[in-house]
C-alpha positions as CSV (number, residue, x, y, z in Angstrom):
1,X,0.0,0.0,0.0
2,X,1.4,3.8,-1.2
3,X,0.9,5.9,2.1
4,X,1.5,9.8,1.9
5,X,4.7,10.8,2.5
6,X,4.4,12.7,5.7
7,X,2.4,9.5,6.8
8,X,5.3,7.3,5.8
9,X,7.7,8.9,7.7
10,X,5.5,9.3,10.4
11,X,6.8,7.4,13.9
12,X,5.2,6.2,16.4
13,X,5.2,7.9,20.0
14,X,8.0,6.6,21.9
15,X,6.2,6.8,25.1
16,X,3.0,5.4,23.9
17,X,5.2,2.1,22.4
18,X,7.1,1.8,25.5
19,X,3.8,1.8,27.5
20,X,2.6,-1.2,24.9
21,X,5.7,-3.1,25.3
22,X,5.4,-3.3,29.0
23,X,1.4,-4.0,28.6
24,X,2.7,-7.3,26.4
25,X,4.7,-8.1,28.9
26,X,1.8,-8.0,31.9
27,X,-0.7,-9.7,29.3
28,X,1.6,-13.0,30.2
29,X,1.3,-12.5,33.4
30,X,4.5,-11.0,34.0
31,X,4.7,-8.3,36.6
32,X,6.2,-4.9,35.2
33,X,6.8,-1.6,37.1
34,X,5.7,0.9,34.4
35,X,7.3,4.1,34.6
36,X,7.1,5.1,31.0
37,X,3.5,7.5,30.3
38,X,2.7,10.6,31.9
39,X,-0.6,10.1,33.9
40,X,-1.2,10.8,36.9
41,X,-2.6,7.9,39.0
42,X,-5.3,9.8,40.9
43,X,-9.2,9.1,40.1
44,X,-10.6,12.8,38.5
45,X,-11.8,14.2,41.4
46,X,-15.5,13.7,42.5
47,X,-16.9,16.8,41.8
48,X,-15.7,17.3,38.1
49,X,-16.9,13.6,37.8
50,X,-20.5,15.0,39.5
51,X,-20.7,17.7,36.8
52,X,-20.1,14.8,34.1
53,X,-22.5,13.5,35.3
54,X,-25.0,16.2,35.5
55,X,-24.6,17.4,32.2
56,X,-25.7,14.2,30.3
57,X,-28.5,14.0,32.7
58,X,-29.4,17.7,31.6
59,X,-28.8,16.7,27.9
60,X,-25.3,18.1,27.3
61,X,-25.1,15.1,24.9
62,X,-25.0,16.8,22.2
63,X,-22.9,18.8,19.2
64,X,-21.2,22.3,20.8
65,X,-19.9,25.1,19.0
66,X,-16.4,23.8,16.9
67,X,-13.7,25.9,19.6
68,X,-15.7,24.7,23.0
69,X,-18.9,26.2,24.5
70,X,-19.2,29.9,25.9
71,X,-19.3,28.7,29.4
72,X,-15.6,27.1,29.5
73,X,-14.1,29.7,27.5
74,X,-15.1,32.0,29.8
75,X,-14.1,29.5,32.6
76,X,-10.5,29.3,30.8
77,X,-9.8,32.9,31.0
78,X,-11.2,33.2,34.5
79,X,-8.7,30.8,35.7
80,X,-6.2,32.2,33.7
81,X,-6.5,35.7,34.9
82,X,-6.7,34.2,38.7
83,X,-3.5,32.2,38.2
84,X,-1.4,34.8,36.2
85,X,-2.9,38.1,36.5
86,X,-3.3,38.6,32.7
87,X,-6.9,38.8,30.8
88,X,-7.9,37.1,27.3
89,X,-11.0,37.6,26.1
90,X,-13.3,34.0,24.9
91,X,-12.8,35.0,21.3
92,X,-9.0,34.5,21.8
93,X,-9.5,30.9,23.3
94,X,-10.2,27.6,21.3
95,X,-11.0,24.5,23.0
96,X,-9.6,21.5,21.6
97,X,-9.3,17.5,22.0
98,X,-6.5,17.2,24.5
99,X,-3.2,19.6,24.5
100,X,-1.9,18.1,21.7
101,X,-4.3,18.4,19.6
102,X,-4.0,22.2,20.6
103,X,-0.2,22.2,19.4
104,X,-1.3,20.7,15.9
105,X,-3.8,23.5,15.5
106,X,-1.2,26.0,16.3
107,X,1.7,24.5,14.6
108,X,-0.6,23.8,11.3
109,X,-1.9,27.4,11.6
110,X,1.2,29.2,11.9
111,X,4.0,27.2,10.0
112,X,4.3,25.5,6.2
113,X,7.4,24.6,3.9
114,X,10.3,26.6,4.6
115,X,9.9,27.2,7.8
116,X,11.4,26.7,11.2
117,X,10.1,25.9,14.4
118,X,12.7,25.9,16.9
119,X,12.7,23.1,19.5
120,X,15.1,23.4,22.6
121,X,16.1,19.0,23.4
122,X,15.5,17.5,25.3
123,X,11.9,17.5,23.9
124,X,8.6,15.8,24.3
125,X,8.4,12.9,21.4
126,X,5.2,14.4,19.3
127,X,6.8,18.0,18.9
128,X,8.8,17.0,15.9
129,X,5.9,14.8,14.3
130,X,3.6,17.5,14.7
131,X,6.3,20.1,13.0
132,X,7.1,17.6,9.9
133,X,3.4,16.7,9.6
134,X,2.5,20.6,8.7
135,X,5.5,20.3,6.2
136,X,7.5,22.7,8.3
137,X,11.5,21.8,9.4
138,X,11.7,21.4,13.3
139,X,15.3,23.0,14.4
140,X,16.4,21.5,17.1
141,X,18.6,23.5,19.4
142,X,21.3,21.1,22.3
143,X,21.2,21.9,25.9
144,X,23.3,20.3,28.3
145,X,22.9,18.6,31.6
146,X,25.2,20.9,33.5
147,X,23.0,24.3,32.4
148,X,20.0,21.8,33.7
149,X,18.8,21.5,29.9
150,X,17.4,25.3,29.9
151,X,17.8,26.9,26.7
152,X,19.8,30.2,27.0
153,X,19.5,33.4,25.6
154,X,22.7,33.3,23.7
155,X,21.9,29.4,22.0
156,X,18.6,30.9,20.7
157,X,20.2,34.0,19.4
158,X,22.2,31.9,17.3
159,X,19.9,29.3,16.7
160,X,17.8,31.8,14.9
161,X,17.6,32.1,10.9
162,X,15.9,33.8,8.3
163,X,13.3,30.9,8.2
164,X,12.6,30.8,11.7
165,X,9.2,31.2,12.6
166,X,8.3,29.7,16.0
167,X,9.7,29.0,19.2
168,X,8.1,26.3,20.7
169,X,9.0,25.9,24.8
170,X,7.5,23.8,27.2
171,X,8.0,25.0,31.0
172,X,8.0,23.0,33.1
173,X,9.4,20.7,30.8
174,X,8.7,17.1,29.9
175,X,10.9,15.0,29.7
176,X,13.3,16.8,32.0
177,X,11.0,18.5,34.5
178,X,13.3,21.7,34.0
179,X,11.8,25.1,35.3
180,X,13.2,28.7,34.2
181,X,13.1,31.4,36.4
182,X,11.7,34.9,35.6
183,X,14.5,36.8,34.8
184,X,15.8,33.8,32.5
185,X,12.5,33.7,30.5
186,X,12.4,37.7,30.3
187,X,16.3,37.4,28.6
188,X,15.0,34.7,26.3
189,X,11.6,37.1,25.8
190,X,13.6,39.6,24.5
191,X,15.9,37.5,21.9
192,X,12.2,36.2,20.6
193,X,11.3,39.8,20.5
194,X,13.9,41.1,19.0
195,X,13.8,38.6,15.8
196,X,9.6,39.1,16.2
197,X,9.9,35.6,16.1
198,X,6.6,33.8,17.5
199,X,6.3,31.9,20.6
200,X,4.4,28.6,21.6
201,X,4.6,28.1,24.8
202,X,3.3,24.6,26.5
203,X,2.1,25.4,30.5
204,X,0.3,22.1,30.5
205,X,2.2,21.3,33.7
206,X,2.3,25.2,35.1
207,X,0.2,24.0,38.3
208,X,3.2,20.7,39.3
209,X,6.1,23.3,40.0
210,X,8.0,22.3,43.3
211,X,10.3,25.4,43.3
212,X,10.1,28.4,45.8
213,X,9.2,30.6,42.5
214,X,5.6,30.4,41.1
215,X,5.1,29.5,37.7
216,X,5.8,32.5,35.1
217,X,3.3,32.5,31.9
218,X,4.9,33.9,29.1
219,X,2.5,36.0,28.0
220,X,3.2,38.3,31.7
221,X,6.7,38.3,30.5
222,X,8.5,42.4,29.8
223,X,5.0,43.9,30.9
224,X,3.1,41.5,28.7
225,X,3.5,40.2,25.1
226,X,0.7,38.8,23.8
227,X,1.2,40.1,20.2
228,X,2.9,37.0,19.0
229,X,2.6,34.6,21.9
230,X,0.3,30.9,22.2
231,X,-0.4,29.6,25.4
232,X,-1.3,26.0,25.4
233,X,-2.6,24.0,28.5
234,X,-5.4,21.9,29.4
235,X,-6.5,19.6,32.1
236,X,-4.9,16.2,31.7
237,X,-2.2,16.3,34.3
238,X,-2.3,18.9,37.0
239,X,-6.7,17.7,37.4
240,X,-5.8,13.8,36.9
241,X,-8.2,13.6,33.5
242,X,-6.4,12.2,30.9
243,X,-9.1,10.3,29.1
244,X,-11.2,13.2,29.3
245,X,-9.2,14.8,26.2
246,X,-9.1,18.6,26.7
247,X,-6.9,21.3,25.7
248,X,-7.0,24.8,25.2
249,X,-4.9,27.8,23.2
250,X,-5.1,31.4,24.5
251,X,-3.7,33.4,21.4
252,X,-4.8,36.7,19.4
253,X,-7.8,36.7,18.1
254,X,-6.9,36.2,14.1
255,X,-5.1,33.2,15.0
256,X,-7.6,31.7,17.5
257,X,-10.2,32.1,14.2
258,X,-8.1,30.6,11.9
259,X,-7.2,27.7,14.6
260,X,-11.1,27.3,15.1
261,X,-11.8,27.3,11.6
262,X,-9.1,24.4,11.3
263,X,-10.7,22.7,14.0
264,X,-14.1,22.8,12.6
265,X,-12.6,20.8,9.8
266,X,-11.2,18.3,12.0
267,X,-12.9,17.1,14.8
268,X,-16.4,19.4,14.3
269,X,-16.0,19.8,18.5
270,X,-14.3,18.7,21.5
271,X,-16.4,16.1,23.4
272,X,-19.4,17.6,25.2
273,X,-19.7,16.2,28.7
274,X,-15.5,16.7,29.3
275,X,-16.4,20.5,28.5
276,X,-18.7,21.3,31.5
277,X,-16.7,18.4,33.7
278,X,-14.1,21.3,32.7
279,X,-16.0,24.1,33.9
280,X,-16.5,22.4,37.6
281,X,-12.6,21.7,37.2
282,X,-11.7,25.3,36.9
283,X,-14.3,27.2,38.7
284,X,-14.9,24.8,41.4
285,X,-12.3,24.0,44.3
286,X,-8.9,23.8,43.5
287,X,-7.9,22.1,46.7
288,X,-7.6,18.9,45.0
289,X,-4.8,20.5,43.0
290,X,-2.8,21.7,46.2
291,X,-3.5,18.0,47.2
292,X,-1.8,16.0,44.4
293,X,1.0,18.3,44.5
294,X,1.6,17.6,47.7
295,X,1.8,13.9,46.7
296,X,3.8,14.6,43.7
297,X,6.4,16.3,46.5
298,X,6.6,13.2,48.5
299,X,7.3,11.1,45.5
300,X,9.4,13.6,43.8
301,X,11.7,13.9,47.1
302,X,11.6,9.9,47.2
303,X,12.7,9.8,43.1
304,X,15.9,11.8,43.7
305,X,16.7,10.1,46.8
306,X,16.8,6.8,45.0
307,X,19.1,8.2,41.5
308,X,21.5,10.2,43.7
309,X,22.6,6.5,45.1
310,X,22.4,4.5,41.2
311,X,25.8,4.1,40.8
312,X,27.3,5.9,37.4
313,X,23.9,8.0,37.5
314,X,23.6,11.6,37.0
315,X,20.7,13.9,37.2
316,X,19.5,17.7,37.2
317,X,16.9,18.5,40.0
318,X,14.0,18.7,38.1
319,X,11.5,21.9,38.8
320,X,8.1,21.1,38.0
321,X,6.4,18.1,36.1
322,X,6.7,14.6,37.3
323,X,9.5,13.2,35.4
324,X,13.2,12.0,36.1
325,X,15.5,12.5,33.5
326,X,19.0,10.7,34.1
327,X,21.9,10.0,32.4
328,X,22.6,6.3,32.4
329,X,25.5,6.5,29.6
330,X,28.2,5.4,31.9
331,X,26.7,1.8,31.9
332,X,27.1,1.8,27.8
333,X,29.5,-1.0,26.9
334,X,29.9,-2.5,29.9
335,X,27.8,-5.2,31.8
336,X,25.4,-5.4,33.5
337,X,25.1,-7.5,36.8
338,X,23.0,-10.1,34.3
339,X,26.2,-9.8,31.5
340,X,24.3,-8.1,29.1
341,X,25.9,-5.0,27.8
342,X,24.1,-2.0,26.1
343,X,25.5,0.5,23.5
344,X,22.7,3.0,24.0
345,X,19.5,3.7,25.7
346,X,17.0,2.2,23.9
347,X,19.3,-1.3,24.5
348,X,19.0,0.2,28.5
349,X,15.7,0.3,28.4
350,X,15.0,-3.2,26.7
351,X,17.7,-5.0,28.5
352,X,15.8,-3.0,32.0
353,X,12.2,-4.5,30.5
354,X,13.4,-8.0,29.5
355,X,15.3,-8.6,32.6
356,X,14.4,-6.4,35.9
357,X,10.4,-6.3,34.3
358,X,11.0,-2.7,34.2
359,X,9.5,0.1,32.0
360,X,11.3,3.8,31.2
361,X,11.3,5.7,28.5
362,X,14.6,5.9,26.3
363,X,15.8,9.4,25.8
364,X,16.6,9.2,22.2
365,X,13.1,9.9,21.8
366,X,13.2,12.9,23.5
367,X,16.5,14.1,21.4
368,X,18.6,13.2,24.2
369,X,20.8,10.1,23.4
370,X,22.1,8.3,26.8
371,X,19.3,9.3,29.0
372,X,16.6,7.6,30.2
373,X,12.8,9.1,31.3
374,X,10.9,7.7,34.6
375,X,7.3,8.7,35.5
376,X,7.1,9.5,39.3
377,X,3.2,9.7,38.9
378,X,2.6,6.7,40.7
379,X,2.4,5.3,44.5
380,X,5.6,5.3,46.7
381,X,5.5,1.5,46.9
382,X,5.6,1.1,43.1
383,X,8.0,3.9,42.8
384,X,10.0,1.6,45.5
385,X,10.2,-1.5,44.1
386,X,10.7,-0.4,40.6
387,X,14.3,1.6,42.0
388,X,15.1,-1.4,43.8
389,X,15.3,-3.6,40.4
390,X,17.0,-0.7,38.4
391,X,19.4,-0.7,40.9
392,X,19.9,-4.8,41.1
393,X,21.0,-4.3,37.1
394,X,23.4,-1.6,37.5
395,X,27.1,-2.6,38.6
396,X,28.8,-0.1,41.3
């Protein structure tokens, strides 16, 4: 069969294929400490579930308008203007199937052939499929473990060309979990200004930061730049709803109408009943927020305990997110306690699934060759066992 080109090329996510090798290896009835997607393990809370609930019994069932009904757009820049102090209007808001999805609308919108979108790695796995499959040419700019893989202003002055278009940042950052101060995004605000070079930035895990510093939208940043700037969030991680596949992009408005009109084309709407669950989400409480972070500190402090004392591990604290990132490229070409000897990650991460039942993520995915990614959104006792095995297979 003759797929399409951009369909040909296409991979498939790293993290969703790790997840499906470790789910073979359960369906024999093997037990497998799966560390590999990012979900957290907490039920949605009870009262977004409630107002799920509600609206199909008040006939929410139904087509919506194709960028999300007026209630949660209103909702989303409420809650926006709480969290960061800054106010979009509903017309600059589209509501969308899931984050991603928000990123394809903004990426498709914005970029075509010849241009760039500039990706700091490490990087989550679908930005690059989502640059190629709008024909665009994803740039990938190196950062290092010793600057704790934040971009700086200097590497994005130079990483910029005459077919740069978008800058596409994610903080806090998944895979690494890496956070950037104020003052560091304001001196990377004003390189991206400078070039009037447009700007993308992923908050979708703005509400699991574990530093003493809040987390900065970039939109606030030198007095406020909304001009050229996307926000993208949703709810999947910081209200525990996944499956409930909404996203949203805060942008000007001639973007957000071209992004809806895209949309309508698509997917017609996002799914009804997740909307108003969305609305209770953001409007309601938001203790249950403060309450999983506080879990996500316990097994974030647990996480680093347990790499600090791998032997030939290194790691950068991470900021936000729930993600270790660690550098296991000491262990390349020598063996392991079982004999086996790995030349690069993904052989670490299969000779850690065949032989300690094991599940990470291998950071060549993520543009980071010799690194490794472990969820930490999961129970202590899992998180326990799992660091116990990886640490049986590593020699001192």
């Amino acid at each position: 069969m003759q797929l399409s080109p951009a369909v040909s090329a296409l991979k498939p996510s790293a993290t969703i294929a790790a997840a499906a090798k470790a789910k073979a290896l359960k369906a024999q009835g093997i037990k497998v400490y799966d560390f590999t997607l990012g979900e957290p393990d907490f039920d949605t809370p009870q009262h977004i579930q409630a107002a799920a609930i509600a609206a199909m019994q008040a006939g929410h069932t139904h087509y919506t308008p194709s960028g999300g009904i007026p209630e949660l757009k209103a909702a989303i820049c409420a809650a926006f203007e709480r969290d960061h102090g800054f106010r979009y209007q509903p017309n600059q808001c589209v509501v969308s199937n899931g984050a991603k999805h928000s990123l394809h609308n903004v990426i498709t919108a914005l970029c075509g052939p010849g241009d760039e979108v500039l990706i700091p790695a490490p990087f989550w796995v679908s930005y690059e499929a989502l640059v190629e499959l709008a024909g665009a040419r994803a740039k990938i700019i190196p950062t290092t473990e010793e600057s704790g893989f934040r971009l700086s202003p200097d590497e994005l002055e130079r990483a910029i060309g005459p077919q740069s278009r978008l800058l596409l940042l994610n903080s806090p950052s998944n895979p690494t979990g890496a956070t950037y101060s104020p003052e560091h995004l304001e001196a990377l605000a004003r390189v991206t200004e400078k070039h009037r070079l447009w700007v993308c930035s992923d908050e979708i895990y703005d509400k699991l930061v574990y530093t003493s510093e809040p987390s900065r939208s970039w939109v606030t940043l030198l007095g406020g730049i909304p001009e050229r700037t996307v926000i993208v969030n949703g709810v999947s991680k910081a209200y525990a709803m996944t499956g409930w596949r909404i996203g949203w992009t805060l942008a000007p408005a001639p973007l957000t109408a071209a992004m809806d009109n895209l949309q309508s084309q698509e997917t017609s709407n996002p799914c009804s009943v997740s909307q108003h669950a969305t609305v209770a989400a953001l409007t309601g409480s938001q203790q249950c927020v403060a309450d999983m972070l506080t879990e996500f500190t316990r097994r974030r402090e647990y996480t680093l305990s347990r790499v600090r004392q791998l032997p030939g591990v290194s790691m950068p604290e991470p900021g936000g997110a729930f993600y270790a990132f660690f550098n296991v490229s000491r262990h390349f070409g020598k063996a392991l306690t079982n004999g086996r000897v790995c030349r690069d990650s993904s052989e670490f991460c299969t000779a850690l699934l065949e032989d300690a039942h094991v599940a990470l993520v291998s950071g060549d995915a993520f543009g980071a060759p010799g690194f490794v990614r472990l969820s930490f959104a999961t129970g202590l006792a899992n998180l326990e066992a799992g660091f116990d095995r990886i640490a049986g297979l590593l020699k001192g």
